[in-house]
C-alpha positions as CSV (number, residue, x, y, z in Angstrom):
1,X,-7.8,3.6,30.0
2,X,-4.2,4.5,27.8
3,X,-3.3,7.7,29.1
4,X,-3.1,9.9,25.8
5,X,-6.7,8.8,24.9
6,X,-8.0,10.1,28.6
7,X,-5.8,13.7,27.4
8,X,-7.5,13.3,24.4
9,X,-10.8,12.7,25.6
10,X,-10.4,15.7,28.1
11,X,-9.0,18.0,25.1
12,X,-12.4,16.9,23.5
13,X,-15.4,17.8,26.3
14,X,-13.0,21.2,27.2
15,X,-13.2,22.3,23.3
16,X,-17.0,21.2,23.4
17,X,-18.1,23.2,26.7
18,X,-15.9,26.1,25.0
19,X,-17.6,26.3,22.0
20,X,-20.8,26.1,23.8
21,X,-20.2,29.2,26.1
22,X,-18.6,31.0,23.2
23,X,-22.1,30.7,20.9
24,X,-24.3,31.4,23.8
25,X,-22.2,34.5,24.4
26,X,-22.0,35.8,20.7
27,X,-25.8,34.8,20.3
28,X,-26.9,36.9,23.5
29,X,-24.7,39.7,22.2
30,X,-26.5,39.8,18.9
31,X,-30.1,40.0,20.3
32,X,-28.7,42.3,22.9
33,X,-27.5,44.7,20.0
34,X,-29.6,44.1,17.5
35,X,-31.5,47.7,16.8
36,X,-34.9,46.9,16.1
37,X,-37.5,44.7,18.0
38,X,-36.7,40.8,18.2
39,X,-39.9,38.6,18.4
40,X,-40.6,35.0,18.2
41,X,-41.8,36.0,15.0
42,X,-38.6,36.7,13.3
43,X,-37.3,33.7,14.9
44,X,-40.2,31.7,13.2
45,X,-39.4,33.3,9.9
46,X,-35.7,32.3,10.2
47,X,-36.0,29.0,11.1
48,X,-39.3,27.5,9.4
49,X,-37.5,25.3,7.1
50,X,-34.7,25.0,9.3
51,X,-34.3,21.3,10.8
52,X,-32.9,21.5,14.3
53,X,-30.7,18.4,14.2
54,X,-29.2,19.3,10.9
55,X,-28.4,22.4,12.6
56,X,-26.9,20.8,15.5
57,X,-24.7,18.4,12.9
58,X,-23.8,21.1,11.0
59,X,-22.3,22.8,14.1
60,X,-20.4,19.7,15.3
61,X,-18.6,19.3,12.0
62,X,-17.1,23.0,11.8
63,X,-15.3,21.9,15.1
64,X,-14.9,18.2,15.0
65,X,-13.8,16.9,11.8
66,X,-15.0,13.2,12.7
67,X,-18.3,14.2,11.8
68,X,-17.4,14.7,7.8
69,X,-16.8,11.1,7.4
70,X,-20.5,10.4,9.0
71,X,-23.4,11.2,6.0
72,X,-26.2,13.1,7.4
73,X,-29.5,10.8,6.9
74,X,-32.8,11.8,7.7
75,X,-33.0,9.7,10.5
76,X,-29.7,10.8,12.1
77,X,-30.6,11.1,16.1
78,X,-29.9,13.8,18.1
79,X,-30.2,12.2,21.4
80,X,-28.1,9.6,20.0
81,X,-25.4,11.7,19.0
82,X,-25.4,13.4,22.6
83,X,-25.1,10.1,24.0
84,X,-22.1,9.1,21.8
85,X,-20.6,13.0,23.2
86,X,-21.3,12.0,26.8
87,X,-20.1,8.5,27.3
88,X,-17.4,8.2,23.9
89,X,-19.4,4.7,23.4
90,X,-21.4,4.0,20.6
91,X,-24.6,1.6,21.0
92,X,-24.7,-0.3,17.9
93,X,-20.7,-1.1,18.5
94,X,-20.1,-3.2,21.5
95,X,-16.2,-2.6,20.7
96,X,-16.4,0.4,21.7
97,X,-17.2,-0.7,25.6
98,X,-14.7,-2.8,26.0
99,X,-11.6,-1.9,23.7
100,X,-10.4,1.0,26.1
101,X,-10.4,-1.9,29.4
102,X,-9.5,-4.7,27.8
103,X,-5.6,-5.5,27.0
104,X,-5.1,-5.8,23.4
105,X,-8.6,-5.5,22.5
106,X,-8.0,-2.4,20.8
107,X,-7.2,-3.4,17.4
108,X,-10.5,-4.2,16.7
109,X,-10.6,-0.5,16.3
110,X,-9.7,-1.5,12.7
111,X,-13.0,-0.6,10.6
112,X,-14.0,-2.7,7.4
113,X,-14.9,-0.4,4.8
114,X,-16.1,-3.3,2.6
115,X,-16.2,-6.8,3.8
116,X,-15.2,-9.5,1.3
117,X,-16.2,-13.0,1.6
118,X,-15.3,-14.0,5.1
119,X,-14.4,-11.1,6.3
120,X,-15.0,-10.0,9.8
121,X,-13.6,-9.2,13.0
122,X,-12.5,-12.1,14.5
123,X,-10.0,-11.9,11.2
124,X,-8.4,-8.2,10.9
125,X,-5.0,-7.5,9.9
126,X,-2.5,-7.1,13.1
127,X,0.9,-5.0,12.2
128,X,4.1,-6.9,14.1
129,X,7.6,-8.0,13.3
130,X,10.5,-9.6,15.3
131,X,13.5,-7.9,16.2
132,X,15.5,-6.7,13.2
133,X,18.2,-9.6,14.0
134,X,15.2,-11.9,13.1
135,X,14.3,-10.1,9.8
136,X,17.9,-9.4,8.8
137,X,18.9,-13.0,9.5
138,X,19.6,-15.4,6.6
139,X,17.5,-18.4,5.8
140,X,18.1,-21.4,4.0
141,X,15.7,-21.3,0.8
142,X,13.0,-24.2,-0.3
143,X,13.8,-26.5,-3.4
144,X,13.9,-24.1,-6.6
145,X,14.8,-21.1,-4.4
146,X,11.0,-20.0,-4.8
147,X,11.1,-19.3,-8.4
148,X,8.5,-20.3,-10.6
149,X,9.9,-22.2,-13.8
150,X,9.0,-19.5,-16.8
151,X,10.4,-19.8,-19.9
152,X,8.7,-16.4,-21.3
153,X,11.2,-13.8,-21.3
154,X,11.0,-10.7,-18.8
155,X,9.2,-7.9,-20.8
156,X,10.8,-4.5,-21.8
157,X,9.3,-2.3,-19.1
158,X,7.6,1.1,-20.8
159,X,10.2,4.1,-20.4
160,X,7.1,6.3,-18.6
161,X,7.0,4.6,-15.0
162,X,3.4,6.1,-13.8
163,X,3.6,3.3,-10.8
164,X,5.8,3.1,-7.7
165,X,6.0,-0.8,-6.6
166,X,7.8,-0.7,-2.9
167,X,7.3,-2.5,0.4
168,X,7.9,-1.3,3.9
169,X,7.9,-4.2,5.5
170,X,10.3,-5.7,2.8
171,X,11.5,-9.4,4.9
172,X,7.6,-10.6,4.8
173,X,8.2,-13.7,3.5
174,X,6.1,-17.0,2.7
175,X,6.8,-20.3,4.2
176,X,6.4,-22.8,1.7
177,X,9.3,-20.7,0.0
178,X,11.5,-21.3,3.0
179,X,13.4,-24.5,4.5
180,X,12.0,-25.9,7.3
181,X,9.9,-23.1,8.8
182,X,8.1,-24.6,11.8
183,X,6.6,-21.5,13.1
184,X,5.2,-18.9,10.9
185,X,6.2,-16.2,12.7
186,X,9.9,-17.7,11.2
187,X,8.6,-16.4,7.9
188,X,10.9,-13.8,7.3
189,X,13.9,-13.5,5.2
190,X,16.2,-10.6,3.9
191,X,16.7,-12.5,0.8
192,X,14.4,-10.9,-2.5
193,X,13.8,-14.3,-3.9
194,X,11.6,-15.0,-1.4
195,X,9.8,-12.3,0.3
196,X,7.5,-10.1,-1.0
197,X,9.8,-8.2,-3.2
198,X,9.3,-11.3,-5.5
199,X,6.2,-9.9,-5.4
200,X,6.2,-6.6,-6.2
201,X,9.2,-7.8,-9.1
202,X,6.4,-10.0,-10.6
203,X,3.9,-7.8,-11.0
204,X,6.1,-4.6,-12.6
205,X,6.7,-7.3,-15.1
206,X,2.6,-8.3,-15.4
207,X,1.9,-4.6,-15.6
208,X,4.5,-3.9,-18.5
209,X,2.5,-7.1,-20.3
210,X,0.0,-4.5,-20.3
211,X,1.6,-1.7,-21.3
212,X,2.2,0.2,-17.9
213,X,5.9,1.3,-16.6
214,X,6.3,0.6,-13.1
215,X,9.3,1.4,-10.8
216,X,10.3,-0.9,-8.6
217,X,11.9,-0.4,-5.0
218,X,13.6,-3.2,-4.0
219,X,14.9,-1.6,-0.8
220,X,16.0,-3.9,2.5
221,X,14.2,-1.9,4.7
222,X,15.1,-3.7,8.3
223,X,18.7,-3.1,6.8
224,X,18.2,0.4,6.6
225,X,16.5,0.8,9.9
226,X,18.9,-1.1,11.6
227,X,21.8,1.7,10.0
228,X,19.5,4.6,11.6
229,X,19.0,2.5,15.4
230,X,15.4,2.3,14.5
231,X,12.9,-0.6,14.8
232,X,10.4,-2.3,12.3
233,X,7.9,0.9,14.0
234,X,9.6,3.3,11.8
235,X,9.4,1.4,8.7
236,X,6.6,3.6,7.2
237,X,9.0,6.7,8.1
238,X,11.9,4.9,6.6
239,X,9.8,3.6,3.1
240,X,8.2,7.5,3.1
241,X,12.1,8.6,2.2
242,X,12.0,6.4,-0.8
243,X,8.7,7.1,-2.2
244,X,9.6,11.2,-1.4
245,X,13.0,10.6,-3.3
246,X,10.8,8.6,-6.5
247,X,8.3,11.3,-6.9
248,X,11.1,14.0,-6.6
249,X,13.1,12.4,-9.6
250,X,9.5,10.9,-11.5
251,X,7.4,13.4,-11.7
252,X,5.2,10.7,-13.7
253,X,4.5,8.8,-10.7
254,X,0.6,8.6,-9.9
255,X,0.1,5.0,-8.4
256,X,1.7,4.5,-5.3
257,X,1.6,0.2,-4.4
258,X,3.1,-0.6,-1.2
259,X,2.8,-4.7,-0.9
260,X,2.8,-6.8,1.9
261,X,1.6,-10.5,3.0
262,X,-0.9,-11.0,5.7
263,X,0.1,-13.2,8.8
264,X,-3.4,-15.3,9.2
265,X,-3.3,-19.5,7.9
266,X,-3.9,-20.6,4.5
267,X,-7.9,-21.4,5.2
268,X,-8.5,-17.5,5.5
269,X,-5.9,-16.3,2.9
270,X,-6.6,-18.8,0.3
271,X,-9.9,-18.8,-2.5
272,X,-10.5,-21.7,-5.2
273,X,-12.1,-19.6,-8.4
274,X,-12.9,-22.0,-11.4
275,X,-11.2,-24.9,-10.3
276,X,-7.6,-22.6,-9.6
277,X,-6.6,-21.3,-6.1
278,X,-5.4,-18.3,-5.6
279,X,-4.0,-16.1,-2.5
280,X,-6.7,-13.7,-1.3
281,X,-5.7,-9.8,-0.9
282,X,-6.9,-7.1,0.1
283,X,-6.7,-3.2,1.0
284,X,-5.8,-0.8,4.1
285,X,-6.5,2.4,4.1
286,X,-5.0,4.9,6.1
287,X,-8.0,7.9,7.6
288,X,-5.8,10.1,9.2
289,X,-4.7,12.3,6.4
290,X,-5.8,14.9,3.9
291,X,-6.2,11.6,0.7
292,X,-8.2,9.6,2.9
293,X,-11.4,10.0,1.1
294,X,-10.0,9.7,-2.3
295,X,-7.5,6.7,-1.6
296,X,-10.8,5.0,-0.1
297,X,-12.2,4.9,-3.3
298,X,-9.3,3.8,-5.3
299,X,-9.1,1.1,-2.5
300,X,-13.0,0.3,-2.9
301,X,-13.3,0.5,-7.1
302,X,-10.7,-1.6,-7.2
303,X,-11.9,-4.2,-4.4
304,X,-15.2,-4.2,-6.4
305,X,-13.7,-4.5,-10.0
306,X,-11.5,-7.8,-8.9
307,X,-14.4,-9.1,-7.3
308,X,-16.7,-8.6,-10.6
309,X,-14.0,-11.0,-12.3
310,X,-12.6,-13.0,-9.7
311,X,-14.9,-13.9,-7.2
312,X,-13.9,-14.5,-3.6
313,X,-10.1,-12.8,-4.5
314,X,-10.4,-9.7,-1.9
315,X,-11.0,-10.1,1.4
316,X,-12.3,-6.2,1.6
317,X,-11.1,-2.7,2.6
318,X,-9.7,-2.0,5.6
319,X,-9.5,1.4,7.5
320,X,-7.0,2.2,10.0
321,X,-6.2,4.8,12.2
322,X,-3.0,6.0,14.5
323,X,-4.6,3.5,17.4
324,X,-4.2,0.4,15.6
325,X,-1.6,1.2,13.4
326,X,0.4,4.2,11.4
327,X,-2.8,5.6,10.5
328,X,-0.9,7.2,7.3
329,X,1.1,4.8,5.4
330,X,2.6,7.3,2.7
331,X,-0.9,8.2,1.7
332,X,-0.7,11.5,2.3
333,X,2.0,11.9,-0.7
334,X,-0.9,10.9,-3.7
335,X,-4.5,10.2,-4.3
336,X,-3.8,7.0,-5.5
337,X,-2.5,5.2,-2.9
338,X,-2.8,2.0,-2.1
339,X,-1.7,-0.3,0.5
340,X,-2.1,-3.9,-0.9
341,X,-1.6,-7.3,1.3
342,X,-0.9,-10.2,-1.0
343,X,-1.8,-13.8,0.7
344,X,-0.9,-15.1,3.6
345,X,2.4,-16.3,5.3
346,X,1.3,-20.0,4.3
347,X,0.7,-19.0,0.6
348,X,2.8,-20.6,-2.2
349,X,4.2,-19.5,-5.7
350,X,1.7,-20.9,-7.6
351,X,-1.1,-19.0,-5.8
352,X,0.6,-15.8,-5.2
353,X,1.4,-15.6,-9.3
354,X,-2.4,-16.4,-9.8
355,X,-3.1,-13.5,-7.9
356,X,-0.5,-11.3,-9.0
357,X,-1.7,-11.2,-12.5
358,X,-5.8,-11.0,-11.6
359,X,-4.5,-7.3,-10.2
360,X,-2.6,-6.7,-13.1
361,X,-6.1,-7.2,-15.3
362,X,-8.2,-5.5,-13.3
363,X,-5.3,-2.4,-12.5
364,X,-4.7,-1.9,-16.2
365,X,-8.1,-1.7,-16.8
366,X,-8.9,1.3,-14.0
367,X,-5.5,2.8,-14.8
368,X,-6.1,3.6,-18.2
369,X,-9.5,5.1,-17.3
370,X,-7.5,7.2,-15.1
371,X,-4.7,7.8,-17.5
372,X,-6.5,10.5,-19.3
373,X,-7.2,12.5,-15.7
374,X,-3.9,12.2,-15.0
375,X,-2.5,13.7,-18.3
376,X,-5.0,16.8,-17.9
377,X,-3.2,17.3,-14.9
């Protein structure tokens, strides 16, 4: 078992057994004080339309803040609950015996808010990156330099930038934009051409089609990590100073959209709707932070509004925590945050574009529902 989870876990049953003694010892002192005659009668009276296991939840909750994300249901179990107290396992979650023995096992921690097609989890997102040498290091680009041949002209982004486009993990890249990339783990490039900064530059442009000013951080993180001696870790601390430095000068900032590329094949990133294919996205969600609930449904609305139009486009809503990843992810700093995974590493243009202006529909659409909210504010 890691180390800080068996401090944690100790923490935990201490606070509990606390608590415990503490109420029994305030509760004797009451019916040892209380002036007139305490019978099973009063008791009766007080608690005849009290349910004992709501009781018991209720309790749990004012010291263990886990418990707010569970709904209480009428056929919660108490025993059950105890169990779960007892042995930190949970029945119905054969994860949960295994992740703290096994090597590597917990990332399955991951939970799937809402599971798109596919979805399960033998196929959860994994955070890594090679050293920054790797990220920083030049590669020679694919025919057409991974630019799609438009003749439209860029549109005139709106003067009021409500969004903030940016990418921590900036040198994700995509192979078939890349020369000779035999390993897709070689999928990573400094150059903005082909990583997903052409991403997030395409769809400030597909926004602004639909009337929505979005600034656009084309920052080279792993460059900027590697001036402060820290490693791809950090890159949510070193991305946090750039959305804290755009909210600071934009005070009109209410989306946050940090965009990345997933690292499964092709088969699992890729979805044919009406005859055009198109790269499959989805959300993560960070749950350890004040926003969680709210950027959860953000995450959710818009996972089910892309797949009323596009079937089959989002893979689902991911929740992570600080086990299996940052656990944050700049959520913290708005309620409408989103982290937002674009394809895969074996996506092309053509698909990535596809995609890139289905969530520019479907985006415009909730943001100018939400538009109003946000002026009132």
């Amino acid at each position: 078992m890691n180390s800080k989870l068996r401090v944690h876990s100790i923490f935990f049953y201490i606070n509990s057994w606390l608590f415990s003694i503490c109420a029994v010892v305030v509760l004797a002192g009451i019916v040892t004080l209380y002036p007139a005659a305490f019978s099973s009668s009063h008791v009766n009276v007080l608690l005849k339309d009290t349910k004992a296991e709501q009781l018991f939840i209720h309790f749990l909750k004012a010291e263990n803040h886990y418990f707010h994300k569970e709904a209480l249901t009428e056929s919660y179990s108490l025993s059950g609950t105890l169990f779960k107290l007892a042995t930190n396992t949970q029945p119905e979650d054969i994860r949960t015996f295994l992740g703290r023995e096994l090597p590597g096992f917990s990332i399955f921690d991951t939970g799937i808010a809402v599971a798109g097609v596919g979805t399960d989890f033998t196929n959860l997102p994994v955070e890594s990156a090679p050293p920054l040498e790797v990220l920083l290091k030049e590669k020679e680009l694919a025919m057409n330099n991974g630019q799609s041949e438009e003749n439209t002209a860029p549109p005139v982004i709106p003067d009021k930038k409500g969004v903030l486009i940016y990418h921590s993990h900036s040198w994700e890249s995509f192979a078939p934009l890349l020369k000779d990339v035999k390993d897709t783990d070689e999928a990573v490039s400094p150059n903005e051409q082909v990583n997903v900064i052409a991403v997030g530059k395409k769809l400030s442009e597909e926004l602004a089609r639909k009337g929505i000013g979005a600034e656009h951080d084309k920052t080279n993180i792993a460059a900027e990590l590697k001036k402060k001696g820290w490693n791809w870790k950090n890159s949510y601390s070193m991305s946090r100073e750039t959305v804290q430095t755009a909210m600071t000068e934009n005070k009109d900032v209410t989306f946050l959209i940090d965009i990345h590329r997933d690292s499964l094949p092709r088969g699992k990133t890729t979805a044919l709707i009406d005859q055009e294919s198109y790269a499959r996205l989805f959300f993560v969600v960070g749950k350890e932070h004040k926003n969680y609930e709210q950027n959860l449904k953000v995450a959710t609305d818009l996972h089910k509004a892309l797949e009323a139009k596009y079937k089959g486009i989002s893979r689902g809503v991911f929740v992570k925590g600080k086990s299996e990843g940052n656990g944050i992810y700049n959520q913290d700093l708005s309620e409408h945050a989103l982290l937002l995974e674009f394809g895969g590493v074996e996506n092309n243009l053509d698909e990535l574009n596809n995609s890139i202006e289905a969530f520019a529909e479907v985006f415009s659409d909730y943001y100018w529902k939400a538009e109003p909210v946000n002026a009132e504010d």
